[in-house]
C-alpha positions as a LaTeX table, in Angstrom:
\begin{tabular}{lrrr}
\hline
Residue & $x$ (\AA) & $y$ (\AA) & $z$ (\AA) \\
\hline
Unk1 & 0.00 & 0.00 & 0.00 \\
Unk2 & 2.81 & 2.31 & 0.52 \\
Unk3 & 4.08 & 1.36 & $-2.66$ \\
Unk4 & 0.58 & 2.45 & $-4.62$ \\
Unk5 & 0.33 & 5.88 & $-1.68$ \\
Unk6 & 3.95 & 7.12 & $-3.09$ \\
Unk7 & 3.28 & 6.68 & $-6.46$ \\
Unk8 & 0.21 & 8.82 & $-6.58$ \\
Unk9 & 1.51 & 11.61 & $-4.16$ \\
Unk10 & 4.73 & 11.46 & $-6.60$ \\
Unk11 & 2.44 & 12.08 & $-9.81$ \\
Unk12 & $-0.35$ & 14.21 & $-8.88$ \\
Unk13 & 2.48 & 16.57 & $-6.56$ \\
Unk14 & 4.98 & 17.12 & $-9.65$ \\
Unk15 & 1.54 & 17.40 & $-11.87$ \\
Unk16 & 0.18 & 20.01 & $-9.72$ \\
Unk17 & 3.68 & 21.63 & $-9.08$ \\
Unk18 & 4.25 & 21.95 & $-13.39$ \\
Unk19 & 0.04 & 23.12 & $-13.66$ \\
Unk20 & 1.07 & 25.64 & $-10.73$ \\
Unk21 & 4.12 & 26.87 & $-12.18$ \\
Unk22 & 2.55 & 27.74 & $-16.05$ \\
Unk23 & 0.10 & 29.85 & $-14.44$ \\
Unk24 & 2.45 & 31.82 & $-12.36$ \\
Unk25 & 4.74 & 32.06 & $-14.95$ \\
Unk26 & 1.45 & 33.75 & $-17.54$ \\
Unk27 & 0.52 & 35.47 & $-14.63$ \\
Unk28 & 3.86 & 37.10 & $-14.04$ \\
Unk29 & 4.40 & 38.29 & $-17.68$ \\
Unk30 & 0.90 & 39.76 & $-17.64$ \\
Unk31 & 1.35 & 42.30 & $-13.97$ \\
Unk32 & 4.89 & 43.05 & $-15.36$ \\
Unk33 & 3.49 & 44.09 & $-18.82$ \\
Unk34 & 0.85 & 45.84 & $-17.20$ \\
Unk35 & 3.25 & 47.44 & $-14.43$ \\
Unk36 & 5.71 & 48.60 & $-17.19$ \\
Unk37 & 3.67 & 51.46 & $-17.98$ \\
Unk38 & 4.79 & 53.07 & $-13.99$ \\
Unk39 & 8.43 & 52.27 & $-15.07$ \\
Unk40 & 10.29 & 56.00 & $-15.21$ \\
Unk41 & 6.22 & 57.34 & $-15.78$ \\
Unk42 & 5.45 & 61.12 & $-15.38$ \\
Unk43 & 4.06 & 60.54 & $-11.66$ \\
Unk44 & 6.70 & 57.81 & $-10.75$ \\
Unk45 & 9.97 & 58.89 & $-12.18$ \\
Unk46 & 12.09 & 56.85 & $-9.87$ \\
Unk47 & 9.72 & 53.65 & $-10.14$ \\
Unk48 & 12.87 & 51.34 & $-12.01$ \\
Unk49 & 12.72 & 47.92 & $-13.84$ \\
Unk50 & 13.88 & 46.04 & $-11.00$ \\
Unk51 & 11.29 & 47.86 & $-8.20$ \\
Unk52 & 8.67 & 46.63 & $-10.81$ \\
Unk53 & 10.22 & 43.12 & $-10.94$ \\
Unk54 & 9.95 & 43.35 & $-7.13$ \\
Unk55 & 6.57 & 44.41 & $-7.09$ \\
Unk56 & 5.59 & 41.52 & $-9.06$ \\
Unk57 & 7.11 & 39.04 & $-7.33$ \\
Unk58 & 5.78 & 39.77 & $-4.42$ \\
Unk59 & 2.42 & 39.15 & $-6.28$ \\
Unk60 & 3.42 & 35.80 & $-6.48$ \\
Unk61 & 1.94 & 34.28 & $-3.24$ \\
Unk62 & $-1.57$ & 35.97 & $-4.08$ \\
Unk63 & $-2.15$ & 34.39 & $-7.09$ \\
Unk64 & $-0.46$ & 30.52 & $-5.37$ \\
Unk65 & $-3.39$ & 31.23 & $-3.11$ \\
Unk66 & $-5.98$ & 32.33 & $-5.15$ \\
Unk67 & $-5.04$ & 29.33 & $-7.85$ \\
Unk68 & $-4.06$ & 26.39 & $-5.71$ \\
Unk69 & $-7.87$ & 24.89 & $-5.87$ \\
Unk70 & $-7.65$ & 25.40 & $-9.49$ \\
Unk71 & $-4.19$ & 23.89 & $-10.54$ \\
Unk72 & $-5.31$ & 21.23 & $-7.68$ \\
Unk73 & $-8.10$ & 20.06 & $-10.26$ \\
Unk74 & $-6.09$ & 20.19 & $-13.28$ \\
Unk75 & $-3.67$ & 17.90 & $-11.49$ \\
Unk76 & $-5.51$ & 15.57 & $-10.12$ \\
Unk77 & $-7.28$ & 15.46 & $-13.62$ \\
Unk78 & $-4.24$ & 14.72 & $-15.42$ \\
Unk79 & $-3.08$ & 12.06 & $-13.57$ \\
Unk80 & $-6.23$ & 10.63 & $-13.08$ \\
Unk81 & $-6.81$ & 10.41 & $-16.30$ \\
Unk82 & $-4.03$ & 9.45 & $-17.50$ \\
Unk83 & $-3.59$ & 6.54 & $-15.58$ \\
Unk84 & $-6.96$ & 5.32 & $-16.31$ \\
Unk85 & $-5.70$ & 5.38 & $-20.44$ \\
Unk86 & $-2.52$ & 3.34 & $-19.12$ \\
Unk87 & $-4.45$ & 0.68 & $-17.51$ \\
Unk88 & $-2.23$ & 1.89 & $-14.65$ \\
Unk89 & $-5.07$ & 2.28 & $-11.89$ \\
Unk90 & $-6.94$ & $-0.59$ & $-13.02$ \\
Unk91 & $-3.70$ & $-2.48$ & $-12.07$ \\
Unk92 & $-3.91$ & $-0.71$ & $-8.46$ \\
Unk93 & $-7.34$ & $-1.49$ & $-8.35$ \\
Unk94 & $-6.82$ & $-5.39$ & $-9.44$ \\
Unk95 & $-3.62$ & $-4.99$ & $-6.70$ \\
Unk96 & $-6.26$ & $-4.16$ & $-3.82$ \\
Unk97 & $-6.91$ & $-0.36$ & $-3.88$ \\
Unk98 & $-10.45$ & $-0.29$ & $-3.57$ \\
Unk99 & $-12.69$ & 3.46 & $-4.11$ \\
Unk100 & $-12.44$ & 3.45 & $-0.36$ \\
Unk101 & $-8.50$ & 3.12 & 0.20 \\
Unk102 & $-8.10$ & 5.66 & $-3.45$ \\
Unk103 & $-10.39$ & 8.10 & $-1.90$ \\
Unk104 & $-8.79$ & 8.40 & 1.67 \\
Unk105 & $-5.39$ & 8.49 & $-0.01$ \\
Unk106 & $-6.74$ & 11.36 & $-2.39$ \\
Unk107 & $-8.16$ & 13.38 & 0.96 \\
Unk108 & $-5.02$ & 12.51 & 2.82 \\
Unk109 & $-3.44$ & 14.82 & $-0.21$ \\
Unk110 & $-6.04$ & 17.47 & $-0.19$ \\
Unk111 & $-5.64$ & 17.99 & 3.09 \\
Unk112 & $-2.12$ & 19.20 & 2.91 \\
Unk113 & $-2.80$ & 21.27 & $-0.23$ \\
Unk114 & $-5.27$ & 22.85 & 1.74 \\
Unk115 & $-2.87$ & 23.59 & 4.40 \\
Unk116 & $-0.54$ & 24.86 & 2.11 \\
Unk117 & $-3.44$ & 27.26 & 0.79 \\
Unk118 & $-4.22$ & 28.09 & 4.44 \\
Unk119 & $-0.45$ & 29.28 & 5.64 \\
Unk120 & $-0.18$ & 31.15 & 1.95 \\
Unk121 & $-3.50$ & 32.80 & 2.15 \\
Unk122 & $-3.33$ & 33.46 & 5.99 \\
Unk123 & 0.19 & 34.51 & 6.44 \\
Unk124 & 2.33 & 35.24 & 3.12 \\
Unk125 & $-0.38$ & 36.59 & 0.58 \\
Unk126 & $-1.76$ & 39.09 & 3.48 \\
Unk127 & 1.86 & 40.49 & 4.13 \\
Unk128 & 3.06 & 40.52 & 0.40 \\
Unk129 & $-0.12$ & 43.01 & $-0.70$ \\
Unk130 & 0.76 & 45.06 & 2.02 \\
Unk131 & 4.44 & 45.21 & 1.15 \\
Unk132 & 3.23 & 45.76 & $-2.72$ \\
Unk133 & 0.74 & 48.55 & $-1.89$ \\
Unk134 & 3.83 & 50.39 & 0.15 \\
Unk135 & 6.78 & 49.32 & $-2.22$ \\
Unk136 & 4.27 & 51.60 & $-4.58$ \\
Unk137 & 3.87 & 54.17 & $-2.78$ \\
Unk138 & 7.29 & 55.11 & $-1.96$ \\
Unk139 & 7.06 & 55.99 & $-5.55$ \\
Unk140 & 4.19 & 58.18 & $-5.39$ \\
Unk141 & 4.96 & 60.36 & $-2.84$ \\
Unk142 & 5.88 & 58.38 & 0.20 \\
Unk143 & 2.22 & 58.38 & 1.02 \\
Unk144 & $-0.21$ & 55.72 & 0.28 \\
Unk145 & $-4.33$ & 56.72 & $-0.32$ \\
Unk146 & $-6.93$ & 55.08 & 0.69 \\
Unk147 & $-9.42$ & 55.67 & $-1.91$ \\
Unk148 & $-10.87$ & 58.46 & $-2.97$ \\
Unk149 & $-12.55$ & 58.95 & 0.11 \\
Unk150 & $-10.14$ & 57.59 & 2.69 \\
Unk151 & $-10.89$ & 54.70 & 5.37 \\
Unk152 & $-13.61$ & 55.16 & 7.55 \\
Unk153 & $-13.84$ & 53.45 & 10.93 \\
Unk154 & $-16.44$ & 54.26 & 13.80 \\
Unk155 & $-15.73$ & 53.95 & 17.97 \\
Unk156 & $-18.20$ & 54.03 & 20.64 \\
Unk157 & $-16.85$ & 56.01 & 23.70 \\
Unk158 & $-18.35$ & 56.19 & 26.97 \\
Unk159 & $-20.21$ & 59.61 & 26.36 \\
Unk160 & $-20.05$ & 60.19 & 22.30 \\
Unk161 & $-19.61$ & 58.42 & 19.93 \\
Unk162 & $-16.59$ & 58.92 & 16.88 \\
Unk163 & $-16.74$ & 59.13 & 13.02 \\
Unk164 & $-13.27$ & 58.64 & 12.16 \\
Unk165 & $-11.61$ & 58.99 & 8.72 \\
Unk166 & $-8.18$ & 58.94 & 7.39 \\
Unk167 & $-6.85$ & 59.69 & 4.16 \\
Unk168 & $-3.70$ & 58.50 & 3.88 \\
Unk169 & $-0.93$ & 56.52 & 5.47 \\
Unk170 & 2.93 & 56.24 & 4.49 \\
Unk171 & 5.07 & 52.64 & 5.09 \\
Unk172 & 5.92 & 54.55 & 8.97 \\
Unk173 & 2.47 & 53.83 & 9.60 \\
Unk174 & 1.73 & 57.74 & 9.64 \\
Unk175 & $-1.81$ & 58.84 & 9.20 \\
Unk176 & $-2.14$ & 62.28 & 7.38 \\
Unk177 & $-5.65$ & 64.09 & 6.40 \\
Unk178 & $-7.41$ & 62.84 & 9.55 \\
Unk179 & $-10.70$ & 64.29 & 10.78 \\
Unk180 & $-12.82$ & 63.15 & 13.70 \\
Unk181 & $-16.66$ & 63.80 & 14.06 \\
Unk182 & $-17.68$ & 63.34 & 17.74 \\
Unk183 & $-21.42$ & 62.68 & 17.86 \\
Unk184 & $-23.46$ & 62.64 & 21.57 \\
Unk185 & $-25.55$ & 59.70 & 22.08 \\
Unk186 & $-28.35$ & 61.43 & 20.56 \\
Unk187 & $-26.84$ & 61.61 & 17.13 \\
Unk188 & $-25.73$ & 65.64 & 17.48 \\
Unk189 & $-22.58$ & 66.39 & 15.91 \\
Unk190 & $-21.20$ & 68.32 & 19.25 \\
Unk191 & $-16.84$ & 68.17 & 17.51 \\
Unk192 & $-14.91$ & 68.64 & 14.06 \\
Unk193 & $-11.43$ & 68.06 & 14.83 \\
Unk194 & $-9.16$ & 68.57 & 11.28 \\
Unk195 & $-5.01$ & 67.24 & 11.81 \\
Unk196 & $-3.09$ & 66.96 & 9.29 \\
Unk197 & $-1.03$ & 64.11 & 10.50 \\
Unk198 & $-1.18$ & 61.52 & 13.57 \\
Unk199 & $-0.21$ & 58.55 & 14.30 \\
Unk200 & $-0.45$ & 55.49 & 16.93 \\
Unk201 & 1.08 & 56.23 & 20.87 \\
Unk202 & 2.71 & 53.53 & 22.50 \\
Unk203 & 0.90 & 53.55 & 25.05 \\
Unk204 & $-2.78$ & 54.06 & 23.53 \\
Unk205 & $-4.28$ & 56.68 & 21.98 \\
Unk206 & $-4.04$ & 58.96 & 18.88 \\
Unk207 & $-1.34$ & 61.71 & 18.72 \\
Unk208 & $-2.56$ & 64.01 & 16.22 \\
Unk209 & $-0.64$ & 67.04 & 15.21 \\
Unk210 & $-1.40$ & 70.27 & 13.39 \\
Unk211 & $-5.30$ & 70.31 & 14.28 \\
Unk212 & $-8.15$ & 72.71 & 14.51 \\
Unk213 & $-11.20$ & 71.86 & 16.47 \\
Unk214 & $-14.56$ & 72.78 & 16.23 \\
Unk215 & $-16.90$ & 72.34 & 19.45 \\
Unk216 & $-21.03$ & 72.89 & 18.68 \\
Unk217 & $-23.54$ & 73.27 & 21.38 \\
Unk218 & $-24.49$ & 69.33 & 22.06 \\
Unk219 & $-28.35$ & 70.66 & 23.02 \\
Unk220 & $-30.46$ & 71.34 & 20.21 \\
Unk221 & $-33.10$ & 74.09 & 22.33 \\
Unk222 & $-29.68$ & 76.11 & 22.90 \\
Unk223 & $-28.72$ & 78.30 & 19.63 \\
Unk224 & $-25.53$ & 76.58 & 18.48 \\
Unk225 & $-22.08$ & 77.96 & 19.39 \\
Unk226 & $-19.06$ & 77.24 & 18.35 \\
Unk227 & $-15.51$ & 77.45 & 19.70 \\
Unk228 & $-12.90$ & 77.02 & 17.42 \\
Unk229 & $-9.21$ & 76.63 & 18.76 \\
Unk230 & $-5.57$ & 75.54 & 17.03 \\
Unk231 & $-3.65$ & 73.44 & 18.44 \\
Unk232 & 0.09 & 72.03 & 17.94 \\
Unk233 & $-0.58$ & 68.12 & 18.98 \\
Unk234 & $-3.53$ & 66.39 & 20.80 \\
Unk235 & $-4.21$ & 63.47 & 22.24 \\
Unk236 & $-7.03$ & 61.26 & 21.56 \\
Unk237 & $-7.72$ & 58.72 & 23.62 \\
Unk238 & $-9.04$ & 55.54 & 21.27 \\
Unk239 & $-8.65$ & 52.08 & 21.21 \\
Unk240 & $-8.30$ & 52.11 & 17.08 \\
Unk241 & $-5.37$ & 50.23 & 16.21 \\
Unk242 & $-2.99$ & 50.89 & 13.26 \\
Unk243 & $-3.87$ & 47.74 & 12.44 \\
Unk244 & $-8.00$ & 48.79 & 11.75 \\
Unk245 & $-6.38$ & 51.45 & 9.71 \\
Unk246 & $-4.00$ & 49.53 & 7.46 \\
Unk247 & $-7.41$ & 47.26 & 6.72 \\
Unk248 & $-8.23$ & 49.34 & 4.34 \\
Unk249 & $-4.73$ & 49.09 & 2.34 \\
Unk250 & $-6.53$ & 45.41 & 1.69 \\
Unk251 & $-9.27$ & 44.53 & $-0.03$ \\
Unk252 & $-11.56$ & 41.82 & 2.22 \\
Unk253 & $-10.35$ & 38.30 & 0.61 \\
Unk254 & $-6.58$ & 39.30 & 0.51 \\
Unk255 & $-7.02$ & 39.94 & 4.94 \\
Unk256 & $-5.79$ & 37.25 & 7.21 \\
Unk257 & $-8.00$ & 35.16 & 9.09 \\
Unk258 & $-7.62$ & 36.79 & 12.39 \\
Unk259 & $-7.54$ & 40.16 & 11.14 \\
Unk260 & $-11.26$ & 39.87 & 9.13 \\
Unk261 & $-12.27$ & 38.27 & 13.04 \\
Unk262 & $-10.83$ & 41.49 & 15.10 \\
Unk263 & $-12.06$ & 43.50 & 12.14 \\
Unk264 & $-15.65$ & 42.00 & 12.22 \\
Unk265 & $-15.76$ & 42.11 & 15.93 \\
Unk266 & $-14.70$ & 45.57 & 16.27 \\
Unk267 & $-17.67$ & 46.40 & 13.82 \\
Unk268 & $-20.31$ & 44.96 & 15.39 \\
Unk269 & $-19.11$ & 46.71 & 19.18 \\
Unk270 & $-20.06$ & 49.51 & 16.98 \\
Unk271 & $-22.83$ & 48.75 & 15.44 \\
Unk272 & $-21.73$ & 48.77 & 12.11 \\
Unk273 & $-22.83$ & 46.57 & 9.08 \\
Unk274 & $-20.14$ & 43.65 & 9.33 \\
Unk275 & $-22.46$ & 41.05 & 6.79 \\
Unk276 & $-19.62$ & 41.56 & 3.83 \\
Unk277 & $-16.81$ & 40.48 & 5.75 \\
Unk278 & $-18.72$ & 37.61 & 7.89 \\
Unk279 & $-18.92$ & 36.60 & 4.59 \\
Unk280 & $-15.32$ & 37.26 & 3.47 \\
Unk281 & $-14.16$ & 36.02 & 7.10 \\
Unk282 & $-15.95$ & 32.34 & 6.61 \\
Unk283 & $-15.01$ & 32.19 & 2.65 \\
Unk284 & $-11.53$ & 32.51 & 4.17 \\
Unk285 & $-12.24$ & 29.41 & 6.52 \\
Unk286 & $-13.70$ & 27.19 & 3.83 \\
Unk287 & $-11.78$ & 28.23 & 0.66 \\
Unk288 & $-8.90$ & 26.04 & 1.78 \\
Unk289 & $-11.39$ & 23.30 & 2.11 \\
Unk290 & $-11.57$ & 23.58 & $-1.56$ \\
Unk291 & $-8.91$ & 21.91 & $-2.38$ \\
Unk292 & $-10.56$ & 18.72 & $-1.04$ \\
Unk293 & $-13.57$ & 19.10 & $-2.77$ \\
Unk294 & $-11.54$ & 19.16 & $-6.18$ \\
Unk295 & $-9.30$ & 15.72 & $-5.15$ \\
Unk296 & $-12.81$ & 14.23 & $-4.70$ \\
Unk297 & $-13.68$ & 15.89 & $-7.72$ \\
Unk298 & $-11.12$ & 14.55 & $-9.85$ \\
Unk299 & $-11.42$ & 10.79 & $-8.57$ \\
Unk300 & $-14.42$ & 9.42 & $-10.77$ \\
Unk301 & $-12.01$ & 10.41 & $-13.88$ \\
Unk302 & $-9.94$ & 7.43 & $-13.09$ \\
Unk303 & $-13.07$ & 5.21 & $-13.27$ \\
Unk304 & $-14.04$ & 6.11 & $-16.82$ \\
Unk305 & $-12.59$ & 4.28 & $-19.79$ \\
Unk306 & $-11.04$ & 6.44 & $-21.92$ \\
Unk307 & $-8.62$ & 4.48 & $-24.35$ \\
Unk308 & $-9.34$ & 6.34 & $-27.47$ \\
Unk309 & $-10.10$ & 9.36 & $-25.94$ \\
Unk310 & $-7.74$ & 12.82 & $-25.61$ \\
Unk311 & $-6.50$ & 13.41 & $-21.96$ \\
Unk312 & $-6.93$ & 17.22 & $-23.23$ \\
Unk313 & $-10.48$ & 16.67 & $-23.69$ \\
Unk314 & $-10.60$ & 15.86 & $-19.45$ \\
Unk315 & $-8.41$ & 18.50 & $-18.29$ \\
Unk316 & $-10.31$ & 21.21 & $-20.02$ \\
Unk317 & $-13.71$ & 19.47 & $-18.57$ \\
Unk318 & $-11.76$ & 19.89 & $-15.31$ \\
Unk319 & $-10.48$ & 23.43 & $-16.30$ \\
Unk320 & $-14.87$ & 24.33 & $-16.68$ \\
Unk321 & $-15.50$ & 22.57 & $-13.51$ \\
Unk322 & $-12.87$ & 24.62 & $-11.48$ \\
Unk323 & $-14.29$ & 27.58 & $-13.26$ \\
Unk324 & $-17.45$ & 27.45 & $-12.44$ \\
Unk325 & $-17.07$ & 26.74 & $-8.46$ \\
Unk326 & $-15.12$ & 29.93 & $-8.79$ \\
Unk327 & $-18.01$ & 31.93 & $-10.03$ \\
Unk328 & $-20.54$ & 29.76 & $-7.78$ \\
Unk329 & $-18.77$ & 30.72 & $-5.05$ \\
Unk330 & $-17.84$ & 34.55 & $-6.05$ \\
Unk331 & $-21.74$ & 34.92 & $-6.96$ \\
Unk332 & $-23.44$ & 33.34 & $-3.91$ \\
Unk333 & $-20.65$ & 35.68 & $-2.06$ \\
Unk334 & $-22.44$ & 38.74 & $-3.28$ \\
Unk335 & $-25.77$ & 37.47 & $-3.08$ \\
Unk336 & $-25.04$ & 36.11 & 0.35 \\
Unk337 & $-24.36$ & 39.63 & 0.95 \\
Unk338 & $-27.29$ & 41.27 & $-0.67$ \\
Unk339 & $-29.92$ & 39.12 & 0.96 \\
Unk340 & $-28.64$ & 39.14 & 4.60 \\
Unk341 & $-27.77$ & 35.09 & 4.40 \\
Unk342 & $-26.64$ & 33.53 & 7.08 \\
Unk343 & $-22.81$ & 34.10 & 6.52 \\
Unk344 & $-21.10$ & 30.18 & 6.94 \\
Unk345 & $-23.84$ & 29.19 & 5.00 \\
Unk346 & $-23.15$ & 31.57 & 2.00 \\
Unk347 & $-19.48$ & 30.49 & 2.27 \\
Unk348 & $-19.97$ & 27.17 & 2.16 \\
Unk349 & $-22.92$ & 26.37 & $-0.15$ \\
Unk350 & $-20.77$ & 26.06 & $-3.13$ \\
Unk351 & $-18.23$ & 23.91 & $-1.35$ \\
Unk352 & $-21.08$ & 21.22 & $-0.36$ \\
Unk353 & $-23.02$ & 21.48 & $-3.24$ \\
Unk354 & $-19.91$ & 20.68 & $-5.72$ \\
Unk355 & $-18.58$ & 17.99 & $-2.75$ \\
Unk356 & $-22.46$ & 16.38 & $-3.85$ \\
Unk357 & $-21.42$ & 16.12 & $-7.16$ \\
Unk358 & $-18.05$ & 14.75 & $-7.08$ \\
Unk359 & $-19.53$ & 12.49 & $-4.41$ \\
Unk360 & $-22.35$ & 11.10 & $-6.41$ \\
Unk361 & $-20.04$ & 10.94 & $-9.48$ \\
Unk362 & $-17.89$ & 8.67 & $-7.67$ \\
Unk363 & $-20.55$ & 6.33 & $-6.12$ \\
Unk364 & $-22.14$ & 6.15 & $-9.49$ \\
Unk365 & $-19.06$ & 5.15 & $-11.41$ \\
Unk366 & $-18.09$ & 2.82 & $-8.19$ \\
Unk367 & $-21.29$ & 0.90 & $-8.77$ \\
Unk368 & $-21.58$ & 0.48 & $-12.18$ \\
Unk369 & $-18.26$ & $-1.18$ & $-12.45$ \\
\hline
\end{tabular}
């Protein structure tokens, strides 16, 4: 049994390791093409060859990641399928590898792909955007922005209640354009305070320098006053982390595991809308999953007898399969989102319903022969 165990972890590995490598190597060529046009541009003059070169690279791990259920498939396909032409797993089969003892060896796989697409997605990709986003801005200023309308983020102190929003941070982790609303419980904007820069104490807080603050009468029978006052640096006393802040330098899928939880939780102790990243949050939990559900996938193909038949033919039936769990599981994402679904469930409704298929594939082929 060891015997038959290393020879399929030797094939489908280096099959998935060649499938892996192609893509990477079309994807490179396609964000360096694209990046060339920033090389020595009119608003990056000192953006070189080799900081775009870096750049890309360090796109690299995102698109392992976002691939590894993919190339997984097309693997697994391959070899499948072409062992099935060679009479090679109907010789395991005859040598006492029943569907049972090929499927657990199969899952025994998957499961350290999806490791593999756990400790990328969790801990490399999340780091290597952030590195990318800064490595650019460097270029553009020295100072990152956060959109068009910068990052907003909301606290609830113990008497009023902040609107907080940033517009830009450098690699330092230096906040620039910053302006807080204060709000009293009733919903009365009673603050405006405008700083040009801040940044994160060491021991808590907000240090914000360059600001001018607004006060307004918090009562609305009172005719609304206003003192107005400049000061060189405040504190602000806030339990906002840099880390809430450099959030939104990454879009919701490309966030760590632990950082969409602290993110989610800190939105809900402030009563904000957290259903999209819930959703992105357990998508992260079950997307390496995936690559289990494509093993199981890929199984039945060894079943089939395919002597005249192209191998091509199977790996682009696998390459429409692994497409369209991609845009099942992008689509019920959104509508998840739209329709206030139970989060999990949105996340991982494509993952059971294609784990059905390649289930009742399997049993089917298992019983006719």
């Amino acid at each position: 049994m060891k015997t038959m165990r290393r020879l399929i972890y030797k094939e489908v590995l280096t099959a998935v390791a060649f499938v892996t490598l192609a893509f990477l190597g079309l994807f490179f060529f396609f964000d360096l093409v694209e990046d060339l046009q920033n090389v020595a541009g009119r608003y990056t003059p000192h953006y070189q060859l080799n900081h775009a070169l870096m750049y890309v690279a360090l796109l690299i791990p995102i698109h392992i990641y976002e691939l590894m259920p993919i190339t997984v498939l097309i693997g697994c396909i391959f070899v499948m399928a072409r062992m099935a032409q060679s009479s090679e797993f109907t010789i395991l089969r005859t040598s006492g590898m029943g569907p049972g003892l090929a499927l657990r060896h199969l899952l025994l796989l998957g499961l350290l792909f999806a490791w593999l697409t756990f400790v990328i997605g969790d801990h490399i990709a999340p780091w290597c955007e952030r590195e990318g986003r800064l490595l650019k801005s460097r270029f553009e200023g020295g100072v990152l922005h956060i959109g068009q309308n910068g990052a907003w983020l909301k606290e609830k102190q113990k008497y009023s209640q902040f609107a907080v929003n940033v517009g830009a941070i450098n690699g330092e982790g230096q906040m620039s354009d910053i302006r807080l609303y204060e709000f009293s419980p009733s919903g009365r904007l009673i603050s405006l305070t405008l700083a040009q820069k801040g940044r994160i104490a060491d021991a808590g807080g907000w240090v914000l320098s360059a600001v001018a603050r607004s006060e307004f009468s918090p009562t609305p029978e009172v005719p609304q006053t206003m003192a107005q006052s400049q000061l060189k640096e405040m504190l602000w006393p806030s339990e906002i982390s840099q880390d809430m802040v450099t959030v939104a330098l990454i879009k919701p899928e490309r966030m760590g595991i632990w950082d969409l939880f602290h993110y989610v939780r800190h939105l809900e102790n402030n009563a904000q809308t957290a259903q999209l990243y819930e959703i992105e949050f357990w998508k992260k939990v079950f997307y390496p999953l995936s690559c289990l559900v494509m093993v199981v996938l890929a199984l039945p193909f060894a079943y089939l007898h395919m002597r005249n038949v192209n191998i091509a033919t199977f790996v682009f039936t696998g390459v429409m399969f692994g497409v369209s769990f991609f845009l099942l599981n992008n689509m019920f994402g959104h509508i998840g989102n739209l329709n206030q679904w139970t989060p999990w469930l949105a996340a991982a409704l494509p993952g059971m319903i294609y784990s059905l298929i390649s289930l009742g594939a399997f049993a089917w082929l298992v019983l006719r022969q």
